[in-house]
VEXGU-41276 format. One record per residue (C-alpha): x, y, z. Coordinates in steps of 0.5 Angstrom, whole numbers, padded with zeros to 4 digits, always signed. Layout:
VEXGU-41276
X_Y_Z
...
This chain:
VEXGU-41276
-0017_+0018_-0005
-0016_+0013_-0011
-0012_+0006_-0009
-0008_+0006_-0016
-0005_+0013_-0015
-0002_+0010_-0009
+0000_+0004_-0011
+0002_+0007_-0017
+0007_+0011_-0013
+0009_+0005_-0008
+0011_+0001_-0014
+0015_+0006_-0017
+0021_+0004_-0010
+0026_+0000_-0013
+0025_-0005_-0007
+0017_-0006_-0008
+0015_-0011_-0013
+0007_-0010_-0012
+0002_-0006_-0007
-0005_-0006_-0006
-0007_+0000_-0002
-0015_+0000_+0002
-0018_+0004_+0007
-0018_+0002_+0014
-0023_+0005_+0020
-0020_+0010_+0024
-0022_+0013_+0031
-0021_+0020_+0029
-0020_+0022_+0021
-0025_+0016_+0019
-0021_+0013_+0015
-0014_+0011_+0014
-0010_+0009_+0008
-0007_+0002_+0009
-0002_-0001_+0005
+0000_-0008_+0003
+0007_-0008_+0000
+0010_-0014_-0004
+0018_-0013_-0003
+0024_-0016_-0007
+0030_-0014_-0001
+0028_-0016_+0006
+0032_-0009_+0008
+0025_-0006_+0006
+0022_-0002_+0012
+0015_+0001_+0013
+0018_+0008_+0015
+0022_+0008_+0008
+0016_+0005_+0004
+0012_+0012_+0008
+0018_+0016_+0006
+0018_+0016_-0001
+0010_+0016_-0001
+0011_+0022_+0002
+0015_+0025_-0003
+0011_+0024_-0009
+0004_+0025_-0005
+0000_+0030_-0001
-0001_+0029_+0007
-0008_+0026_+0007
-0005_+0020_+0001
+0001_+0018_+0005
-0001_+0011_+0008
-0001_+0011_+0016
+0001_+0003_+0016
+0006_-0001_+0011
+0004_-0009_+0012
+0010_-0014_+0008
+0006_-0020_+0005
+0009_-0026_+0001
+0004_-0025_-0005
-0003_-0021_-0006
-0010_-0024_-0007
-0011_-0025_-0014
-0018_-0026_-0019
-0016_-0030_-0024
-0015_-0025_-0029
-0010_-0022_-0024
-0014_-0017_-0021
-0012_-0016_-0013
-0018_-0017_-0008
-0017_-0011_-0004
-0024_-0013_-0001
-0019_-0020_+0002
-0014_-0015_+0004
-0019_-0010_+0008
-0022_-0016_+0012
């Protein structure tokens, strides 16, 4: 599963400013998608931002967690530090 795919498909939602998708352990499939989610409407759930992935990814790409947060971590080139995000 590749991030910017996801991520890509997160940001095309109205409400999603930026997103940053990373893969979280998982007891039973290994690995989950996780996704972090800048929004500009505090109306925003994690079940509409799983909602509109799913109609535009397959299952197995679909994050199973949405996290809003106020920013991403960035390098100074603008880059999001996905590893930051993971810990």
């Amino acid at each position: 599963v590749f991030p910017n795919e996801i991520e890509e498909v997160a940001a095309m939602h109205d409400n999603v400013v930026e997103a940053a998708a990373v893969g979280v352990p998982h007891e039973v499939s290994g690995e989950v998608v996780k996704l972090f989610v800048v929004r500009n409407d505090d109306s925003l759930t994690p079940e509409a931002v799983i909602a509109h992935c799913r109609s535009h990814l397959t299952g197995y790409k679909v994050p199973k967690q949405v996290v809003f947060k106020e920013d991403l971590p960035k390098t100074n080139v603008g880059k999001i530090l996905r590893r930051e995000l993971r810990d």
